[in-house]
N, C-alpha and C positions, 0 to 999 in steps of 0.2 A: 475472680476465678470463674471461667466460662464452661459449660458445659452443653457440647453442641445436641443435645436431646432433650426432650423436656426435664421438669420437674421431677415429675413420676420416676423417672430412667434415675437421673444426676442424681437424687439426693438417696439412691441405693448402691451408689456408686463408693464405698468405702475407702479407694484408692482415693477419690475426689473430695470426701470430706476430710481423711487426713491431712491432703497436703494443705488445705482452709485451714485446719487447726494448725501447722506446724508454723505455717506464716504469722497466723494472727497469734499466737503464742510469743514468738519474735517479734511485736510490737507493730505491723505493719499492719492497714486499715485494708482489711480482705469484705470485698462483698461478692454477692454470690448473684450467676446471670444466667439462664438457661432457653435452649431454644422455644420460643412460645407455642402451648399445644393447640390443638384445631381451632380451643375459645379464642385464641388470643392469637390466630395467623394473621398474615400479615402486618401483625402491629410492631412496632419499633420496641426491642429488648431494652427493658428497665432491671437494676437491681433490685435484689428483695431486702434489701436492709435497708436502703435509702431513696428506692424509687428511682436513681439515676440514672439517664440513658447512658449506654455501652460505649457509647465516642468517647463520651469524659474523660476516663478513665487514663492513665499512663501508660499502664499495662492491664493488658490482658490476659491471664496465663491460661490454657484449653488443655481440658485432660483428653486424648483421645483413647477410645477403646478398641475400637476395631477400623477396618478401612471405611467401611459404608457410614461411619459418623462424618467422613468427610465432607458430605452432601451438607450434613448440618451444619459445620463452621463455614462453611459459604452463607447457607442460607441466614446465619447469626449473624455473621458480618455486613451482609449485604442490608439485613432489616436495620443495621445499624449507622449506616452509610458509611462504612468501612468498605474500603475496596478489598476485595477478598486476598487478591494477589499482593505480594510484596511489590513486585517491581511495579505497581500501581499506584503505590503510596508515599506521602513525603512527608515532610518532618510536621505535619500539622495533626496528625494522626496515629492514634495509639501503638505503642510496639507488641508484637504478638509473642507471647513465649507459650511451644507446646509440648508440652508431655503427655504421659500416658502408657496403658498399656499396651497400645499400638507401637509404641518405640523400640522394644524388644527383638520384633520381627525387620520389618522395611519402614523406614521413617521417612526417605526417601521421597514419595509420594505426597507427605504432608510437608515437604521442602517450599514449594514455593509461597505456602501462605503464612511460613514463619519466620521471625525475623531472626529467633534463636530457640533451641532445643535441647532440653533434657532426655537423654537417652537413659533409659534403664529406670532403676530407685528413684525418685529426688526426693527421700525423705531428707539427708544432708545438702542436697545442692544448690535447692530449690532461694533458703535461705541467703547464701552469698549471692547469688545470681540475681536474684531480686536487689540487693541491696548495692551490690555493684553499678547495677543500673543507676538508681536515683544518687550515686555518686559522680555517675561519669556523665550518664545521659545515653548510653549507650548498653548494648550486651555485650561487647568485645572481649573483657574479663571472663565470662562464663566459657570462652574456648580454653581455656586455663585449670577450667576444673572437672572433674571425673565425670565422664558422659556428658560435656557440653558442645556443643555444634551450632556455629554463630554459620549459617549459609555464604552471607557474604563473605567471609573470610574464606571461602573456598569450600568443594563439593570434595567433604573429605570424612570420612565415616569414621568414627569412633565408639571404644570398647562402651557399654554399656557402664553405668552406675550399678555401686552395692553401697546399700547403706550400712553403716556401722549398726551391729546385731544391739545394739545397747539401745536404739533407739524405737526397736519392734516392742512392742506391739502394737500396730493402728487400730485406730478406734473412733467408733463414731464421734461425732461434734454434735450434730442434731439428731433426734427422733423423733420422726413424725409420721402421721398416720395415711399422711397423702405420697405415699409412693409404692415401687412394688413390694417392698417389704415393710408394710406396714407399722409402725411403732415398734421396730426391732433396733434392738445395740449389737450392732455390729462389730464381733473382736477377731481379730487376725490371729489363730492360735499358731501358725505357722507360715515359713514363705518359703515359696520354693518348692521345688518336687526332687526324688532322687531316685525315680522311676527315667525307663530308656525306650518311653514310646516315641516312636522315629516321626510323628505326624505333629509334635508338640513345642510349642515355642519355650514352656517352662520345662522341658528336662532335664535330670539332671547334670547337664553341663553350663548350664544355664546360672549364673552368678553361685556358686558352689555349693548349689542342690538344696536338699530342707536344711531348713531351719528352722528351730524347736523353742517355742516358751512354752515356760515350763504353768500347769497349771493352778498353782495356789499364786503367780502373781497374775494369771488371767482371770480368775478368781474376785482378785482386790481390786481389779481395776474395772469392776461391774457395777453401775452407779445402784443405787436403794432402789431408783426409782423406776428401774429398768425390771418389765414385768414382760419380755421376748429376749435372748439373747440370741444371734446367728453369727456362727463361728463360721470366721473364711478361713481358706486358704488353698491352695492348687490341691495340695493332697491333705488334707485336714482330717481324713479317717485313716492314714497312715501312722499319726500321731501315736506314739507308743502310749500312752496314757489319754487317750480321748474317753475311754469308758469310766474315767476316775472323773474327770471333767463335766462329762455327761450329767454324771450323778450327783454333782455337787451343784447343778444349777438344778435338775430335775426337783430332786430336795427340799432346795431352798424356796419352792413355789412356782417358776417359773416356765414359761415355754422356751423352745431349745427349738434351733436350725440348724442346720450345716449347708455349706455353699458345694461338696462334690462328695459324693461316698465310692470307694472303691469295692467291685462285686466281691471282690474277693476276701476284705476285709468284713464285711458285711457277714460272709460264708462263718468266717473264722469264730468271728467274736460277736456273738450271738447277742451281749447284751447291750449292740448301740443299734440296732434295728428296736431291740423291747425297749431302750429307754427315750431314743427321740419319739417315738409312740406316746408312751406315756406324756411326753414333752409337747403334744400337740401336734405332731408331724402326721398329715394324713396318706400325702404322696410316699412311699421310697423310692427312692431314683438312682440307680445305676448308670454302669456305661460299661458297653459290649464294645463300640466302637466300630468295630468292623464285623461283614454279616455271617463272614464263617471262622472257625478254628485256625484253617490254616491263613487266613489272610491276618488274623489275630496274632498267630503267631512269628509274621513276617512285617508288623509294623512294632512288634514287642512289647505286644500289649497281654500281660500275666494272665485278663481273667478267662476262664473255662467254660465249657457250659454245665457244669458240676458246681462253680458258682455262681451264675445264675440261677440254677434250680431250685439251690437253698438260699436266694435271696425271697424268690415265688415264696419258696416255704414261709419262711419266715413276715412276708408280706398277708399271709392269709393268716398263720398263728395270730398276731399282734392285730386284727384286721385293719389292715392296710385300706382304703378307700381305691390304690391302683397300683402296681405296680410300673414305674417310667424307665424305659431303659434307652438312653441316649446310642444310635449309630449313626456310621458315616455308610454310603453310598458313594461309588465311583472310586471306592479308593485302588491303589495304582495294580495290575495286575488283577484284579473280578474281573469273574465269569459270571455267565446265566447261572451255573451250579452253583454260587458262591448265594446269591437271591436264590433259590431253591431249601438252599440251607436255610440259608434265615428264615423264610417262611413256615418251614416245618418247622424249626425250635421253638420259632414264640409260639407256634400253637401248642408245643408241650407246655410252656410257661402258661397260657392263655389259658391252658387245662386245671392250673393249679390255682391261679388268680388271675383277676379282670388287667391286662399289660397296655399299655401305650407307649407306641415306637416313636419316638422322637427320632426324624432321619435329617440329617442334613446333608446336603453333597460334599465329599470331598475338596479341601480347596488348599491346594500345598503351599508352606507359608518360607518365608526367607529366614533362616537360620535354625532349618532342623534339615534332617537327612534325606527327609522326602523334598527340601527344595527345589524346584525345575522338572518337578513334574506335572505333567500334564492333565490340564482338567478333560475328566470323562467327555464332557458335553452336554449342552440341554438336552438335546432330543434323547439322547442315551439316557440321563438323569431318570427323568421325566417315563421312560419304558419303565424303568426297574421298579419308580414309584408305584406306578399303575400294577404292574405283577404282583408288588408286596399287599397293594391296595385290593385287589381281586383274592388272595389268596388265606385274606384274613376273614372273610365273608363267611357266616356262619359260626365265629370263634370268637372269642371273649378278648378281642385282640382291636386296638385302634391305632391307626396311621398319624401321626401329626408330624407332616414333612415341612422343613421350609423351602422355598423356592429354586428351584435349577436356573432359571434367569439370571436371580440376583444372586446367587453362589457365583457365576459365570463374571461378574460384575465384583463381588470383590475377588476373587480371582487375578481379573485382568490389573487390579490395586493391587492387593498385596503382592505380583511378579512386576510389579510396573514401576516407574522410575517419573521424573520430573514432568514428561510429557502426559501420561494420565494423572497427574495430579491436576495438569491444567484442565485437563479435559472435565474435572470435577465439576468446574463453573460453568463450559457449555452444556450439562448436562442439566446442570440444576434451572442455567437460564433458560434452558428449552424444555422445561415443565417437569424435570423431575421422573417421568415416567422411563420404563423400559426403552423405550424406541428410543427418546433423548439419552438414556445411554450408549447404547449401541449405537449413534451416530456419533457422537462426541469421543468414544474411542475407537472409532475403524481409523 
C-alpha cells in the first residue's frame, strides 16, 4: 500500500489506513511505502514493516487524494525503478492498482500510470480485486466489479463504488505521533454529504448522500488506549447527534477533533464549539467558501454572515486561540465588489476575535455543477490576494493563501484527460518546479 506523500501526510490519511486494514484483515501481507521526505530524497522507497524495496512487490495499490499527488506517484515510482507509465512496463514489473479519493471527480488523468482502478468506496472491492489478481496474474476480473476500470480493456468510465453501510465505520489501524495529527484515532462518524454546494465532489448526489453511524457503536469501537479521537467525515457536524458524541468522549478524558465544522451548525448548536474546546481544540474552523452573500448563495452554500458572527462569538466565549475560516477566490461570476465584501466582514469578524483567512483559488472539479468552468487566472488570483492582503492591515485579521500557480496546475489536472497525465513525468523529470509545469503542459 503506496502513499505518494510522505509519512507525515499517509499515515493521517484515514481513507489509506482503512483500506491497510481491510486487506490485511482478509489475510493478505499489506505493507505500507511512502514517498521519502527531504531526510530521505533521493533514496530508493523501502517498506516500513519489512524494509523491502518497492519493485518486490506484486502489487502496488496508491491511494490518491487530489491531482497534485500525481507528481509523487511518479516521483515513488521512478525512486523505485518503476517506470512510472504503463505502456513502459512489462511483465517483470509490479502491477499498479489506484484508488483514492481523487477517483470521485476525474481519474482520468491517473489512467496512464495504472494498470487498474477503483473508482469510488473500495472499502468492498478492494478485497476481490486484489485476490483476483494473485488468481489470475492479472486485473481483468476487477472490470467486473463495482467501480473497477482495467485501462487496457478500454478507455471507458464507470459508475463509481458504494460500500455496503454495514461495513462503515473506518478506523484508524495505527496511531502514531509522527504525523499531522498526531497520536489521534481516527473514526469516520459519517460518509457523505447531503448538502447541494455546486463546487463539491461529495454532494449530495454523490453515492446517496450522508451516511450516519450512529454513536454508541462509534463509541465502542474507541480503543482504551486511544487518549485523542478525530472524528471525520465530509459533513460530520451535520451529524444529528454529534453533541451526544462530543460529550461522551469529552467525559471520558479524552481530546476530540473533527475533520470539517459547518458555520452554521456551529451558530445553532452552541455546545460543540464549548465542547471541542473543552476537548483540546484551540483552532475553530469554518468555511464561508465564497467572499460575499450573494456568490454564497449562487454556489448553494447555506452559511450567512449571521453565522459567522456567532461562530466569532462563540470563538472568543470558549477562548478560541483564532478563529479559521476557509474561502475560495476566483469563484465563477466575482467582482472587485465581491473582495470588497469580504474585506469588510472579516474585519467585523477580526473585531470580535483574532480570524485567519484561509483562501484558496477556485478550481472547478469534474462531476459537480461548476464543471467546465473556467479558472479565474494567476494574475487575477494573485490581484484579489494582495487587495485582501492590503485590506486586512491594521486588523486582527491574517491571510493564509495557497498558491495561484499551483491552483492553475491542478486546474489544468483535474479538466485534463490522458495527455496531462503524461505531461505529470515531464514535469517532475524537468525539476518539479513551476516553469517545468508550464512547459510540460502547453
Amino acid at each position: 500500500m503506496a502513499y505518494p506523500s510522505p509519512y507525515r501526510v499517509g499515515m493521517s490519511s484515514l481513507g489509506y489506513q482503512w483500506i491497510c486494514s481491510v486487506l490485511a484483515e482478509a489475510g493478505f501481507g499489506v505493507e505500507r511505502c511512502f514517498l521519502p521526505d527531504e531526510a530521505g530524497a533521493g533514496q530508493a522507497p523501502l517498506t516500513m514493516e519489512s524494509l523491502s524495496p518497492l519493485r518486490d512487490f506484486p502489487v502496488i495499490a496508491v491511494s490518491l487524494a487530489y491531482e497534485l499527488e500525481l507528481a509523487g506517484l511518479v516521483e515513488l515510482l521512478k525512486l523505485a525503478g518503476i517506470p512510472p507509465l504503463r505502456k513502459d512496463r512489462d511483465p517483470r514489473h509490479p502491477k499498479v492498482l489506484i484508488g483514492g479519493p481523487l477517483t470521485f471527480s476525474n481519474p482520468v488523468p491517473a489512467m496512464p500510470f495504472a494498470d487498474a482502478m477503483i473508482l469510488g468506496e473500495a472499502d468492498d472491492v478492494v478485497v476481490p480485486a486484489v485476490a483476483g489478481f494473485f488468481d489470475s496474474g492479472d486485473f481483468d476480473q476487477l472490470a467486473t466489479l463495482p467501480g473497477g476500470w482495467v485501462p487496457a480493456l478500454g478507455d471507458v468510465r464507470v459508475p463509481v463504488a458504494k460500500a455496503d453501510d454495514h461495513l462503515l465505520p473506518a478506523r484508524s489501524r495505527i496511531m502514531t505521533p509522527d504525523t499531522e495529527l498526531a497520536d489521534m484515532f481516527l473514526l469516520e462518524g459519517e460518509r457523505g454529504c447531503h448538502r447541494a454546494c455546486t463546487f463539491c465532489v461529495m454532494r449530495r448526489s454523490t453515492n446517496g448522500g450522508m451516511r450516519l453511524v450512529e454513536p454508541e457503536r462509534l463509541s465502542a469501537l474507541i480503543p482504551d488506549a486511544a487518549r485523542r479521537v478525530g472524528l471525520v467525515g465530509a459533513a460530520i457536524s451535520d451529524h444529528p447527534r454529534l453533541v451526544d458524541l462530543l460529550g461522551t468522549i469529552v467525559d471520558s478524558g479524552r481530546g476530540v477533533g473533527v475533520s470539517s465544522l459547518r458555520a452554521d451548525r456551529v451558530a445553532l448548536k452552541p455546545d460543540i464549539p464549548r465542547l471541542l474546546r473543552k476537548g483540546g481544540y484551540a483552532t475553530l474552523t469554518v468555511a464561508s467558501d465564497a467572499p460575499s452573500q450573494r456568490l454564497r448563495r449562487e454556489i448553494q452554500k447555506g452559511t450567512t454572515e449571521a453565522h459567522l458572527l456567532a461562530c466569532a462569538e462563540a470563538a472568543r466565549e470558549h477562548e478560541y486561540r483564532v478563529l479559521k475560516v476557509y474561502m475560495m477566490v476566483g469563484v465563477p461570476g466575482e467582482t472587485d465588489e465581491d473582495i470588497e465584501e469580504l474585506v469588510d466582514f472579516t474585519r467585523k469578524l477580526a473585531a470580535i476575535h483574532p480570524v485567519a483567512l484561509g483562501v484558496a483559488p477556485f478550481v472547478p472539479k469534474v462531476n459537480t455543477p461548476l464543471d467546465g468552468a473556467v479558472f479565474a487566472g494567476i494574475k487575477t488570483v494573485e490581484k484579489r490576494l494582495e487587495r485582501i492582503r492590503q485590506g486586512f492591515r491594521g486588523h486582527r485579521a491574517e491571510l493564509r493563501p495557497t498558491s495561484a500557480r499551483w491552483a492553475w496546475v491542478e486546474y489544468r489536472l483535474a479538466q485534463g484527460g490522458t495527455a496531462e497525465g503524461e505531461a505529470v513525468v515531464r514535469a517532475v523529470e524537468g525539476g518539479g518546479h513551476f516553469a517545468a509545469w508550464k512547459a510540460a503542459l502547453a
